[in-house]
Each structure stands twice: as C-alpha cells, then as structure tokens.
N, C-alpha and C positions, 0 to 999 in steps of 0.2 A: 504494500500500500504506500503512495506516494501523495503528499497534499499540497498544493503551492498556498501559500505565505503573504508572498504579496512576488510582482510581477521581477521573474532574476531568482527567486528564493521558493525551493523545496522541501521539506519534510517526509521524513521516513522514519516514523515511530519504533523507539529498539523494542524488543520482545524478550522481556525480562525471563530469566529463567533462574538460577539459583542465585544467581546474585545481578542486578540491576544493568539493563545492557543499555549501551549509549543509543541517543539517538543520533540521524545518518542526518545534514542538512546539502543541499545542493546548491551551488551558487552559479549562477550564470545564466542569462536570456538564452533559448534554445536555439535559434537561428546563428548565435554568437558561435558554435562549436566549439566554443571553449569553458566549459565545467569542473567546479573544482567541488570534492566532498569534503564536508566536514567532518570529523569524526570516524570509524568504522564500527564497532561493537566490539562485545565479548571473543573468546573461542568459538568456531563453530558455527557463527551468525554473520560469515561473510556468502554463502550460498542467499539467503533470505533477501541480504543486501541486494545482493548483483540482481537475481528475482525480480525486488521491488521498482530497481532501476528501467529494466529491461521491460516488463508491464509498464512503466510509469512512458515508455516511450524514446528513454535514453539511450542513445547511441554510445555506449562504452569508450569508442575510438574518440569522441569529444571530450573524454573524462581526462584532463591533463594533469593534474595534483590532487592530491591527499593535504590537507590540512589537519593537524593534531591541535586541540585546544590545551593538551595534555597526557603525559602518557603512562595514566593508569589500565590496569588490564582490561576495564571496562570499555574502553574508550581505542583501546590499539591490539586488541586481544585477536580480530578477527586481519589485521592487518595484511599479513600475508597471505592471506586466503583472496582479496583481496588484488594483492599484485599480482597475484598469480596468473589472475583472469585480465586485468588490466596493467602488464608488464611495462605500457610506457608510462605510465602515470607516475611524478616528482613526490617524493615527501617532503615536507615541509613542517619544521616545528621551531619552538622557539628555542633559543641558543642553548641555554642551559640544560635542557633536557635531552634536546640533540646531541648533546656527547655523550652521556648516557645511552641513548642506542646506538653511535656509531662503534661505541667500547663496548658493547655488549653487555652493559651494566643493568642488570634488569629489578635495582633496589625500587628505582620509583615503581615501576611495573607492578610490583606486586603491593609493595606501600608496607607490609610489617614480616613479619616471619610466620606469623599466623598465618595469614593470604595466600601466602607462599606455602607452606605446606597443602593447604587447602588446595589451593590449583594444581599444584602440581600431582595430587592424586587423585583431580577430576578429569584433569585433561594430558595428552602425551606433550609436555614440555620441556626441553632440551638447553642444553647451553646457550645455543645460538640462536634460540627462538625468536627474542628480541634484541638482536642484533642487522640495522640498518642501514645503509646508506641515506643521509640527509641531505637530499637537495639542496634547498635554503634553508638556514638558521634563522629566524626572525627573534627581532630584538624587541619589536614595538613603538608606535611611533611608523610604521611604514602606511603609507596609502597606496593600494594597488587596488586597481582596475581589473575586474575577472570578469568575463562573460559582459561586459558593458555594465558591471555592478563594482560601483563602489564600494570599497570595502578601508577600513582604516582596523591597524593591530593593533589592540593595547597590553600591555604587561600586566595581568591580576596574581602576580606570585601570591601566596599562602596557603589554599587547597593543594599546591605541588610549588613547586617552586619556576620554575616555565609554562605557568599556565597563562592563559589569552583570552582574549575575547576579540569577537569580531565586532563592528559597531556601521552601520549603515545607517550614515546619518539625515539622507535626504528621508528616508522612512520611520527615523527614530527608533530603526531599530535595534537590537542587541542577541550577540549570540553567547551567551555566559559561559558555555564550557560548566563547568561545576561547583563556579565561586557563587553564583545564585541560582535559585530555583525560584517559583511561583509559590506563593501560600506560608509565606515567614519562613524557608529550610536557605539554609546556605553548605556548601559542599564540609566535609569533616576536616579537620585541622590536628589530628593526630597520627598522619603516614609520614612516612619518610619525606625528607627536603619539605613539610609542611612550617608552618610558622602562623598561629596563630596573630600575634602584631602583622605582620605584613598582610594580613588577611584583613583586620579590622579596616587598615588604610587602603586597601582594594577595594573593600562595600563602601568604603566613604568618598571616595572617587564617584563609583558606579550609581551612588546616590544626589551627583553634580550631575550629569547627561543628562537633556531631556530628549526621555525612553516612554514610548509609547505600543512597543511589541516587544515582548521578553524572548528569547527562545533556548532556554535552558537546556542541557543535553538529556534529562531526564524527567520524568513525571510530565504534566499538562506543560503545553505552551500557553502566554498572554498574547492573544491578538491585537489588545487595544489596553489604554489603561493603566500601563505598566509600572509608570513611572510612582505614585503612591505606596504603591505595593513596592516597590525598591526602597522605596523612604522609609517605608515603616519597621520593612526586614531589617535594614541598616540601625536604626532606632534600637531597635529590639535587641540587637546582637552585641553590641559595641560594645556596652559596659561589660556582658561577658566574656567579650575577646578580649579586655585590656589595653594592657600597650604594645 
C-alpha cells in the first residue's frame, strides 16, 4: 500500500511485527524519474517494500538513493534486501553514522546488547550484515533538490547520534525520523550514541518550524495541524530530558 502526502511525497506504512518496523516515504514528482526512499524497515520487510512500490506504480530504475534518517535496525534492517533488487541506488546518511556502516560497526544498529542478542537469534545476522558503502555523508544544513522537491537536512542528534530530519518547507512539512512522533511520544534516549540533552535541544528546534504535516517514521502521520502538537510534545518532554 502506497498513499501520496501531498504532491512529490509518498507513504508506505511499515508492518510492525515483533518489534516496530519503519515506515518507507518517497520523495520525488513521478515524471521527474528521479526518487529517493526514505527509510527501509526491519529484516525481512524489504520484499513488502519493493511490492508496495511496484503496485504503487514505481518504476525501480527511477529509484536513485536511499536516504537513512538513522541507522537503527528498524529503520536499515531491510537495507540490503533492498539493494539487492535496486543495485544502482546511493546511500546516503548522515556523517557520523556513516562511518559506522562503512566500518562495519553495527553498535548503533542494534542500540544495546539486549537488541543484539534478540536479533541476532530472530534473524541470520553476520559480521558484515551492516556493513556499507556511503555514498554521501550528510552533515545538515544541505538543501537538495530531489524529484523537483525541495528538501532541506537538519541535524536532530539525541535519538542516535546522526539522526535527520527532512523538512519541506514550501509544504511545512517534516519528516522526523524518530526524534518525534504524533500524540506526545518522542523517539527513546537510552541506545547507544543517544544523548538525552542533545535530544531536548533537537525538540526545541523542531518546536521553532512552522510545521503543518508531521510524518514520523512510525505510528499515524499528521496531515494538517502539526505544528501544536510539536509545541506541546516539546513542552511536555523538556523538563524531563534536562540539560
């Protein structure tokens, strides 16, 4: 299932299974041939992806980059399953975390030793698993042009420590990755390279934008409205995130 957003910007709701699977967004006007995904999911939910693509009408061979908001398992789990099917497609993440998958360092990926033992005895996971080639490093602060959509990168370290957000501002809108949700949740602040203070001063950023469509990687999207609901969450969090 694929849902457009507003016109440039798609939807592909993840399909949770044991643990919370990302959702898929697409960036680019269809005529542009040039589409970049955001996000991929879990293990095992890059068949579904390509699926929902391929029903939704996308031509694969227009899918030029991989965008990571961050690279926890939920979110790069399905990765290469992924390239597999579309071999020319760039990754792209933000610096800090990119050398972590070019080093094969897969601490953020799983985020504690807990996680890691868990996955690794749900799924066949290897040394190499999460080990990538990084196209671009994005640092934030870039404005690039995808599919004829503007797009602007911001830096929201404290859910991961290279985490992003996308921000489309003739639309007002926002693509959070996992530093906000909808309905008062903000992404957790206890996995590796997290940092609670850098988290607080990320919601309180994200709470200056006027945001008008939220689109979180997980749970409901805000189509309209949004920006309240960022103030309030923000409100609500702060004093228990500190400094």
């Amino acid at each position: 299932m694929i849902e457009n957003v507003v016109k440039g910007i798609r939807w592909i709701p993840g399909r949770d299974k044991f643990l919370p699977d990302s959702h898929v967004y697409v960036i680019g006007e269809p005529e542009s041939h040039d589409l970049s995904l955001v996000d991929c999911g879990l293990m095992e939910m890059g068949s579904y992806k390509i699926e929902a693509l391929e029903s939704g009408g996308i031509d694969l061979n227009h899918v030029h980059r991989l965008i990571l908001t961050h690279t926890h398992m939920d979110h790069i789990g399905c990765l290469a399953e992924l390239l597999a099917v579309i071999p020319h497609a760039e990754v792209w993440v933000h610096e800090a975390e990119g050398a972590f998958l070019e080093r094969g360092d897969s601490r953020i990926v799983f985020g504690n030793k807990m996680f890691e033992s868990m996955l690794r005895t749900q799924y066949a996971v290897d040394e190499n698993s999460f080990t990538f080639k990084v196209h671009r490093k994005l640092t934030g602060g870039e404005i690039l042009m995808l599919g004829g959509v503007e797009i602007e990168v911001i830096h929201l370290p404290g859910h991961s420590c290279g985490s992003i957000g996308l921000h489309n501002r003739p639309n007002k809108l926002l693509m959070s990755g996992d530093t906000i949700y909808a309905d008062g949740a903000i992404g957790r602040y206890d996995l590796y390279s997290a940092d609670s203070g850098e988290l607080k001063r990320s919601l309180e950023f994200l709470s200056k934008l006027d945001l008008d469509i939220l689109l979180p990687c997980h749970n409901r999207i805000v189509r309209s409205g949004a920006r309240p609901m960022v103030e309030n969450t923000v409100r609500q969090w702060s004093p228990i995130l500190g400094d």
